[in-house]
N, C-alpha and C positions, 0 to 999 in steps of 0.2 A: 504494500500500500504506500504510496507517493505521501509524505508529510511535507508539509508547508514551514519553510522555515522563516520563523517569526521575525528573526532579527535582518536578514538578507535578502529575503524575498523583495522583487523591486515594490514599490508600494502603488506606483500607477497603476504593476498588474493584477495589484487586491482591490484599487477600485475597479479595474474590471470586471472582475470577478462579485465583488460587491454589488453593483450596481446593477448584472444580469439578475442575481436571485433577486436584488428586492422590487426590479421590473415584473418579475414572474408572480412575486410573493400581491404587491399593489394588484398587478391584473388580475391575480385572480380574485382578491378581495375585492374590486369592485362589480367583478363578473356576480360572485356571489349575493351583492348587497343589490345587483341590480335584478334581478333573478328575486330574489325575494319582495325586493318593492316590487315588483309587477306582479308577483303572486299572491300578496296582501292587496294592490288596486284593483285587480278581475276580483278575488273574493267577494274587499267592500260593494264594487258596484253590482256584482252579482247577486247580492244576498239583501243587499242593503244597511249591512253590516260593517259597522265600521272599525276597521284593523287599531289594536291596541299596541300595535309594535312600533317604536321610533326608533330612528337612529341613533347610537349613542355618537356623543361629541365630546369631546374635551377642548382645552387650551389649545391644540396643536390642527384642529380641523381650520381647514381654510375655506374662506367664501368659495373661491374657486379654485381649481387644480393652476397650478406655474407652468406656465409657457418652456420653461428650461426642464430638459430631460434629465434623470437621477444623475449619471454617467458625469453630466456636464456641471451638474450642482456639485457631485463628490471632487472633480478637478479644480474647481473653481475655489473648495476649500483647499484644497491641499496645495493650490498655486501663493495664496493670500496668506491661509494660515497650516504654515509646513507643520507634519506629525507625522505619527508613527505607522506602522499596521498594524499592531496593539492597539490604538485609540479607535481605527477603521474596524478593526474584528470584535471591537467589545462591542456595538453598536447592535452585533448580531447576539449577543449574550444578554443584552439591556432591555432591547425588543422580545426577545423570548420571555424573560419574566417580565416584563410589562403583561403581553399576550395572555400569559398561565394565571396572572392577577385579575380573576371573576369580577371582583367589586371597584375596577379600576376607573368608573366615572360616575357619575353621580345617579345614574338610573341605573346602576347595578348593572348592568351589561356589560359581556366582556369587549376588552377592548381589543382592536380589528387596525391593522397597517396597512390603510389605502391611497391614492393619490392626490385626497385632499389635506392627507395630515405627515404624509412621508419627508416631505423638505422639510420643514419644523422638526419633526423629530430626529430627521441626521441633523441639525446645526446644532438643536439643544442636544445630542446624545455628543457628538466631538469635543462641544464645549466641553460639557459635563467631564468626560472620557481624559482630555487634556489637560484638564484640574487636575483630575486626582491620579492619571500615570505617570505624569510631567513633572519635572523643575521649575521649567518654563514653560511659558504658554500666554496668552494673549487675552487680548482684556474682554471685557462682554463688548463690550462700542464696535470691538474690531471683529466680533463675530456676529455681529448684527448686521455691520454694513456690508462683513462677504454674504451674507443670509440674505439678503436684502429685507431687513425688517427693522422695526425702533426698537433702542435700548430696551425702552422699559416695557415690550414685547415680547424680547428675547428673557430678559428678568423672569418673567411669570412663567413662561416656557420651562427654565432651568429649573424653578422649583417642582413645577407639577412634573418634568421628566425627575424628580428626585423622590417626590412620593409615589410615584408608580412606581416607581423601583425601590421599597421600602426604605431609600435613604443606603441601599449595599449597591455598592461600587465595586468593591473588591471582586476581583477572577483571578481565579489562580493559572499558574504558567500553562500548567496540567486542564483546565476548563479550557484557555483563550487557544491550545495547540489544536485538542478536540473543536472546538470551532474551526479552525483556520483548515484545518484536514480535510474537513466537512464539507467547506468552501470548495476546495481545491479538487475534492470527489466529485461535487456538483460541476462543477467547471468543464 
């Protein structure tokens, strides 16, 4: 089995790799969410009965999907604000318990990685990622303005990606290599 090596692997080609799954991982979740609103809309108008299921949202849902594709958002970070493939592979560790956390918005529904909330959550999850694997790393202002979003937008962001993620940051060498394998299987 081909392992991914953490430290040397060039990191452009983990946003490659990156940004396919979480192309696959958005489309399919929107596939899903659209599939089901239209199978709650024929229900309601069918029956006359009106569907009690919302979408759940949090901080990180956007009016509209961003014109810039994952690929070009993950470059754009790493051009502005250079890191590791440790801060790019936790993102897939963060998401996962995000995801497995049932009571992660406010209507109890679990929460779902689609294309209205995926740019938000890579800028808050890097940020977040580059605090705490980093020395160094750069300010909120300067990942807002690669994000393209306001300071104190990205603010609230970085906390709610810290309570979805019970406040644990930590991944062990042993977690982030199992990811990065994972990655490089899918690949």
């Amino acid at each position: 089995m081909q392992t991914l090596d953490l430290a040397n692997f060039p990191v452009t080609e983990t946003l490659k790799m990156l940004a396919s799954l979480l192309e696959k991982i958005t489309h399919a979740n929107d596939h899903l969410k659209s599939t089901h609103n239209n199978i709650n809309h024929s229900e309601s108008t069918s029956s006359s009965v009106t569907s009690t299921s919302t979408p759940s949202f949090t901080r990180f849902h956007a009016r509209s999907v961003p014109s810039i594709d994952i690929h070009s958002y993950l470059s754009r970070i790493l051009k502005y604000c250079p890191t590791t493939n440790e801060c790019f592979l936790s993102l897939l560790v963060y998401f996962d318990r995000m995801s497995k956390n049932a009571s992660a918005t406010s209507s109890g529904k679990a929460f779902s990685i689609d294309s209205f909330n995926i740019h938000r959550l890579i800028i808050a999850g890097i940020m977040v990622s580059s605090k705490f694997f980093s020395d160094v790393f750069f300010t909120n202002s300067r990942y807002a303005k690669v994000g393209g979003l306001p300071v104190s937008e990205l603010n609230q962001l970085e906390l709610e990606f810290l309570i979805l993620n019970d406040f644990r940051l930590a991944i062990s060498v042993e977690e982030l290599q199992r990811y990065g394998d994972q990655l490089l299987k899918h690949w």
